[in-house]
N, C-alpha and C positions, 0 to 999 in steps of 0.2 A: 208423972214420968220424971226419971231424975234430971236433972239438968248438965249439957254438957261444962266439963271444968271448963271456963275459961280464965288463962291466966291473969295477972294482975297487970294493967295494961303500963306498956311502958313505948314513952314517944321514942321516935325515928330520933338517929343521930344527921344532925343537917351537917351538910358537905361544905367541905372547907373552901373558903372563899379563896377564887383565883386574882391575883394581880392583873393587872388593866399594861394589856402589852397593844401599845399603838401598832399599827399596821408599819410592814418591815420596808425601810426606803434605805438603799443603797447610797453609800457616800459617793459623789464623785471622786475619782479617781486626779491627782495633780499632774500637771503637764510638766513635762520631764524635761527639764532645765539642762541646756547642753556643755559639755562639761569644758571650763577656761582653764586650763593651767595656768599659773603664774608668770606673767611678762618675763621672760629671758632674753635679753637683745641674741642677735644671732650674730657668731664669730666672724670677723670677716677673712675672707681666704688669702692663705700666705699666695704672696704672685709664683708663680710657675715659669720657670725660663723658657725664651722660647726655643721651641725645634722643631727647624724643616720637616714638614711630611715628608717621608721616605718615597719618593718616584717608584712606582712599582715597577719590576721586571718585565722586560716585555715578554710574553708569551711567543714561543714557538707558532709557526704557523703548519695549523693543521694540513698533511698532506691529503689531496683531495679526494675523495674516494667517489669510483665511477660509478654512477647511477645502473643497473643491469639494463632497464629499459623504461624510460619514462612514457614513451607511447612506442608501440609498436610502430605506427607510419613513422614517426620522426626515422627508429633505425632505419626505416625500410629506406628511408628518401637520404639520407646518408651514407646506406652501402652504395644507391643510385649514384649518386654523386661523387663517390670515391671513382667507382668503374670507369665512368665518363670520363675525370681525371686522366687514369689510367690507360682508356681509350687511347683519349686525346695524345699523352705523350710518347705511349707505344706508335701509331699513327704517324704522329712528328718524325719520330726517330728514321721512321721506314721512310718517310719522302724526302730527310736528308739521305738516307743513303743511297737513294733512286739518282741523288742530284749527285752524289760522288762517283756512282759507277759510269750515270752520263758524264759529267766532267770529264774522267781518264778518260772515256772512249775519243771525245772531243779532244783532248790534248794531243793523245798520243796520234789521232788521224790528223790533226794539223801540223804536227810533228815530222810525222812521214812524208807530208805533202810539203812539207818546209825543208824537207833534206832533200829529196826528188829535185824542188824546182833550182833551191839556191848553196847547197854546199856538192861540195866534191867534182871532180873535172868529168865525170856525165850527168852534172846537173845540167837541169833546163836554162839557167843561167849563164852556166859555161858552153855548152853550147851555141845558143843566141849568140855570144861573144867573138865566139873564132868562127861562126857565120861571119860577123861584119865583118870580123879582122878578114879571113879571105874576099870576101866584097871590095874593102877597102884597098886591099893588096892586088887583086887584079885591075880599080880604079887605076893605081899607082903605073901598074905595068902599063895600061893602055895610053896614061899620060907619058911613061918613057919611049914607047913607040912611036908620038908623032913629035919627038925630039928629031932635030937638027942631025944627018951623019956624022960629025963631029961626037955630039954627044949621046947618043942612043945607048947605044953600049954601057956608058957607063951609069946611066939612068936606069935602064935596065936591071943591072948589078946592084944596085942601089937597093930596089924593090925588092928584088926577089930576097934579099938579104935582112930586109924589113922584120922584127918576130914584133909578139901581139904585143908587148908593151910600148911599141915606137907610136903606133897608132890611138886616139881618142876611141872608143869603144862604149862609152858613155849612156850613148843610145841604146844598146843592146842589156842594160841593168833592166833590174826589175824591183820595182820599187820598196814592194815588200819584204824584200829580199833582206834588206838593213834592220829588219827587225827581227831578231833572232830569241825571244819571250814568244808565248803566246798572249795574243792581245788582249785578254781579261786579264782585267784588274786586281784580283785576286781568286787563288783557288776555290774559295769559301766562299759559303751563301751563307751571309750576313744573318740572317734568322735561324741558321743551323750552329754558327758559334754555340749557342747553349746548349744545344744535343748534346755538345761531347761531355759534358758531363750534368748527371739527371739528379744524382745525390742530394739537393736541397735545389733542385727546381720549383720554384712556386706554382707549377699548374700541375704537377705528380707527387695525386696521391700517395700520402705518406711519409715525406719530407717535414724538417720543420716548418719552411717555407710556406707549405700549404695547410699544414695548422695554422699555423701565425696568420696565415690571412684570411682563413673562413670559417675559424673557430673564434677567431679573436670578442666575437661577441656574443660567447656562448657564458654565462652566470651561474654560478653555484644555485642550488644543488646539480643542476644539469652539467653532466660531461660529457664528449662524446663518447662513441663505444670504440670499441679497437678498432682501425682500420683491419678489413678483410679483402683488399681487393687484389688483383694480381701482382701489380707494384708494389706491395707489404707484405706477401709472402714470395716474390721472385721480381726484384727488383729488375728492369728490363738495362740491355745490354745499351752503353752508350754507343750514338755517332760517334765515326772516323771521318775526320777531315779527307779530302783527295790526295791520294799517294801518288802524287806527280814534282 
């Protein structure tokens, strides 16, 4: 059998030899040096003259603004207390004029009883008077009756000739009578002087008076609420003194 060709042999080309690479080690990394600039002294500062701080303005003062209702009982117990107020000074007013209408009645009935007993010639005084005076005047005649005949007569004439000023009458005054005032000391009742006028009464609602002394320790934000009671919308009519 023929033989298969086979070619003329020829070796393998050998592989190029590789370079010897050590295994791969990272360099460290240098630590980062922080960076100095160059010494420069630092300038020293020109001086500055001095100058006053300016005092600031004083601010206006906030006008207060009313709170509508910090607690419902608070207004509640403040409308309370206005009324009361307003009660009390309407109330006042009325028993001063209870005491002025009593007064006149009082005056003027001692008045009339004071002209009855001691003015005018049918007073009770003058009366009394020309009572003793004829008492005294017929004493007189009964002493010229038990005169001597010689003098009767003219003792007599004497008497009867007597008027009421020759006579002491003394007795027949009435003591009160010299006192021509009524005997109170004054028309006015002292606790009523302030009635007549109620405009800054310190016990009626609504006055400055009565802010001033039972607000006075009331603090922001709290204010109080409008006065509503009768004396803030119909301020009550002041006491009159007694018209005598």
């Amino acid at each position: 059998m023929p033989m298969p060709y086979t070619p003329p042999y020829a070796p393998m080309p050998q592989p190029m030899p590789m370079p010897y690479t050590p295994p791969y080690t990272p360099m460290p990394m240098p630590i980062p040096m922080p960076y100095t600039p160059p010494y420069t002294p630092m300038p020293m500062p020109i001086p500055m003259p001095y100058t006053p701080m300016p005092q600031p303005m004083p601010m206006p003062m906030p006008m207060p603004t009313p709170v509508p209702s910090c607690d419902l009982s608070c207004s509640a117990q403040q409308a309370d207390m206005e009324a009361v107020a307003c009660n009390h000074t309407e109330m006042s007013i009325q028993v001063c004029d209870t005491y002025s209408t009593c007064y006149e009645k009082q005056v003027r009935a001692w008045r009339s009883m004071y002209n009855e007993t001691c003015v005018g010639p049918n007073s009770t005084l003058e009366t009394l008077r020309y009572e003793l005076y004829i008492v005294l005047k017929i004493e007189c005649l009964a002493k010229a009756l038990n005169q001597p005949d010689s003098t009767r007569n003219a003792e007599i004439q004497a008497c009867s000739a007597r008027t009421m000023s020759s006579f002491n009458l003394d007795a027949a005054n009435i003591a009160k009578c010299s006192q021509a005032e009524a005997p109170w000391q004054t028309s006015e009742y002292t606790p009523c002087l302030q009635m007549q006028d109620v405009t800054n009464y310190e016990f009626c609602s609504g006055t400055s008076a009565f802010a001033a002394e039972y607000y006075k320790d009331v603090q922001r934000p709290v204010f109080p609420r409008d006065c509503e009671s009768e004396c803030c919308l119909r301020p009550p009519t002041p006491h009159k003194r007694p018209n005598v």
